[in-house]
Structure formats: C-alpha cells, structure tokens
C-alpha angles and dihedrals in degrees: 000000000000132000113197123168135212138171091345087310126115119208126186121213140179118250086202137080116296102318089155139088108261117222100176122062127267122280121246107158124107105291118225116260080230103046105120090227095075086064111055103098095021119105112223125194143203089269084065106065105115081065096041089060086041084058099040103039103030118008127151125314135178126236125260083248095053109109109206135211125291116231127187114249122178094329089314120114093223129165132264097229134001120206085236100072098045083061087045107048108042091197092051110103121183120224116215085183092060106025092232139109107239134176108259087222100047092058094041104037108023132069127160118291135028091265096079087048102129111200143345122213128211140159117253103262103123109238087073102029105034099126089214099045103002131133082245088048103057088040097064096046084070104027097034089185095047090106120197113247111186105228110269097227093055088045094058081044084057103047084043088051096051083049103055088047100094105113082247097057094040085056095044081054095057099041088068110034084050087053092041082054092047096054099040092049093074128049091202091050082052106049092046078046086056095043088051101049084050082050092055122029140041096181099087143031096213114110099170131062118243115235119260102234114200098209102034107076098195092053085054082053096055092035094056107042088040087050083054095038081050097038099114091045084049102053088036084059099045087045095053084041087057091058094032118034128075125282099271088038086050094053105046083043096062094039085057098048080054101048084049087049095049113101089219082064094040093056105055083038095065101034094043090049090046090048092046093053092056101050096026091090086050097042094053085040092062094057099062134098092230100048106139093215091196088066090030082060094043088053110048081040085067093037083054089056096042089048089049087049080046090057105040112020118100096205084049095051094041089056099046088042087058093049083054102057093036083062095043091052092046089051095039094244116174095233095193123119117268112235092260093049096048091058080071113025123059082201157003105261085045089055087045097051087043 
C-alpha cells in the first residue's frame, strides 16, 4: 500500500494489478511499449538494461488531458492517479493497461519472496561487510543473490581518501587544518579574521573558516574551497598577528604566513580545490534520501571523463596552471622552485603538471 497527499488530503493506493472497483470502461485501445503495467509479471534480466533505465527514468506517462479511472474509497468515488502526484513522486508510474499507479521499482526489481531480493549496501566498517561473519554475509546465506554492494558515498570518500594520500597533499591538509584550529580557538583571532576578510574581499558573505573534519568528506569539501575563497583575509590577519600577538601567537603566526606563501602549499591548494569543486555537489547528492543513483551514474560517468581530461589534457593543465599563477601573483606568492623540487623539476609549470 501506498500513501500519497495532496492538497491536505491522504490517499491510499495498491501497488498491485487492478484491486480496485472500476468505474471507466475498459481500454482497448493499443497499450504503450513503456506502460509499467506490461512488466509486472514479467522477469527482466541484466541483458535488459536499455529498457530497465527507459522504465525507470522515462516510462509512460499520460497526458495532462488523460482522465483516469474512478475507484471507490471509503464511500468516495476518487481517482486512481492525479497528475500531481507523477510530478511529485518521481518513483510513481501510471498503467494505462491496468488502470492503476505502481512504484517503478517495485515492478522491475522486486518479486515474492526474499529470494528474488537483488542486493544490500553498506558502508565498509566490518561488522556489516566482513565476508566470514558480516551482516552481508549472513544475508546471502540465506538470499544467495542478494549481492554486496559497498555505499557509494563512502566509496567516493574513499577514492578521495587514496587520493589525498601522496606526503604533499597530506601536508597541504594539515597546514590548514593546524591554521583553521589556530584561528577558532580564539574568539578575538576570529573576530580580526573576520575584519580582514570584510577588508579584502566583496566576493563572498562568509566571515568565519569551516572546520576541516578528518572523517566527513563533504566538510573537507566545504573546508578546503572557503579556506581558498578566504586565502588573502587569511594571510592580512596572520600578518597583523605576527606584529601584534604574543610571543608564541606571533610565532606560529609567522611559520604559517610562510607555509601560505610556499609553492609546495600553493599548488595543492589550487588543484584540491579544483578537484573538490568538481565532486562536492555529488558527494552531498549521495547522501540524500532522495539520490536517483541511475543520473547520479550517468554523472560521475561524465566527471570521470572531465578529471582524466584534467589529468592528461594539455589544453586542461595549461588552464588550470594559469589559474594558479594568476592566484600566486594576487596573493604575492613567490612561484620558484624550492631547492628539493628543483632536483627534480627543470620549472615551475613542469613541477605544477607533475
């Protein structure tokens, strides 16, 4: 059973063949290779899967003009299905065939019986994905076909993760979760943070540095690309932190101007913020309830394709390498090799693309 709403009002439905008292008369008409109703008792393999996205992402629909059939309910004469609610709920399909509203994944994906369930998804932490004792385990004992798929979210945190694991990237990540600490932990560095972002820049709102959480990828997101939208009010508030704080202020202050100002910094700073901006909106998408993983797929299938360009594109480095020395020279960064980049690098934009 179903329970949609509209206008105040609940109604239930079936999600079954026609259960209900027919008030129209009966189609006869030619039915729609796409209408649900075709498929609800019919099996459909992996071989099948142009037709599976049809059905998922575009079946069937009636027109605005289409007047369904009328069912009893409770003494009320209601209709089957309202527009309304196939603009709604983006899983509901109509069946002219059958005259009835059903859930697309319940007709393609789902039969009687657990032993046509088709997968379970969990993140990696043991207890649920150990292949001797784990939850997934257990469950395919008794639902053989039940295959383990690992979350999607925590996978991309994972990628993300292996990514990030290269000794210059894992520096760059301190840096600045060491300087986001400095600044929270007082309420007067804060406030003159938040005086000197004011001072220097007009692009953003935001006065105040996000936390760099070392377990929630998408706070890292947002950490990372506002510490770069915020990069020239950092470096103004360390700087008046060097003249004006206390000895031990002052020197953590200076050690960390130096650290913005180092090339080996500017560099992460520009590509992992690059990177972020790109995977942030399906990171936070994969979190939600309401993720349709079939266009989610489809996505990440084409920001695959725009990072490996990224990667091995001229046209793409060259770009990016330009962003990157129009920032250094806003932000007065020194862009020469450091003595243990040059043993290996003839230049700069060799260092950059490496």
């Amino acid at each position: 059973m179903i329970e949609l709403e509209n206008n105040g009002e609940t109604s239930t439905i079936s999600c079954s063949s026609t259960v209900y008292e027919n008030y129209n008369t009966t189609i006869d008409k030619p039915i729609n290779a796409d209408d649900i109703g075709l498929y609800v008792t019919k099996k459909l393999s992996a071989q099948d899967f142009s037709l599976l996205n049809r059905l998922l992402t575009e079946p069937w629909i009636p027109s605005s003009s289409y007047i369904s059939p009328k069912i009893n309910q409770n003494g009320k004469l209601r209709s089957v299905c309202q527009h309304v609610w196939l603009a709604k709920y983006s899983w509901l399909a109509y069946s002219e065939m059958h005259q009835g509203v059903y859930c697309r994944h319940c007709v393609l994906f789902s039969r009687q019986g657990d032993q046509h369930s088709l997968g379970q998804g969990y993140d990696g932490a043991n207890v649920v994905s150990g292949q001797l004792g784990g939850v997934q385990k257990l469950i395919r004992d008794v639902v053989p076909r039940a295959v383990y798929v690992h979350c999607s979210n925590h996978s991309l945190d994972l990628v993300l993760a292996y990514a990030c694991s290269l000794q210059l990237i894992k520096s760059f990540f301190g840096t600045v979760k060491s300087i986001i600490k400095f600044i929270s932990s007082s309420p007067k560095r804060k406030k003159l943070l938040a005086q000197a972002i004011e001072s220097t820049t007009t692009e953003t709102r935001r006065r105040h540095l996000v936390r760099l959480c070392d377990t929630r990828w998408v706070e890292k997101h947002n950490s990372i690309i506002v510490f770069k939208q915020l990069f020239l009010g950092i470096i103004v508030a360390l700087e008046y932190f060097v003249d004006h704080g206390d000895s031990e202020t002052s020197g953590l202050s200076r050690a960390y101007v130096k650290a913005l100002r180092d090339i080996d910094f500017a560099i992460p700073l520009g590509i992992v913020s690059r990177v972020f901006s790109i995977t942030k909106p399906y990171v936070e998408q994969l979190r939600k309830p309401t993720c349709d993983l079939i266009k989610c797929y489809q996505r990440i299938e084409q920001i695959s394709t725009y990072l490996a360009e990224l990667i091995y594109d001229n046209n793409q480095l060259d770009e990016l390498y330009n962003e990157f020395v129009t920032f250094a020279e806003a932000n007065e960064i020194d862009i020469y090799l450091s003595r243990t980049a040059s043993c290996h690098h003839k230049t700069t934009k060799c260092y950059f693309k490496h």
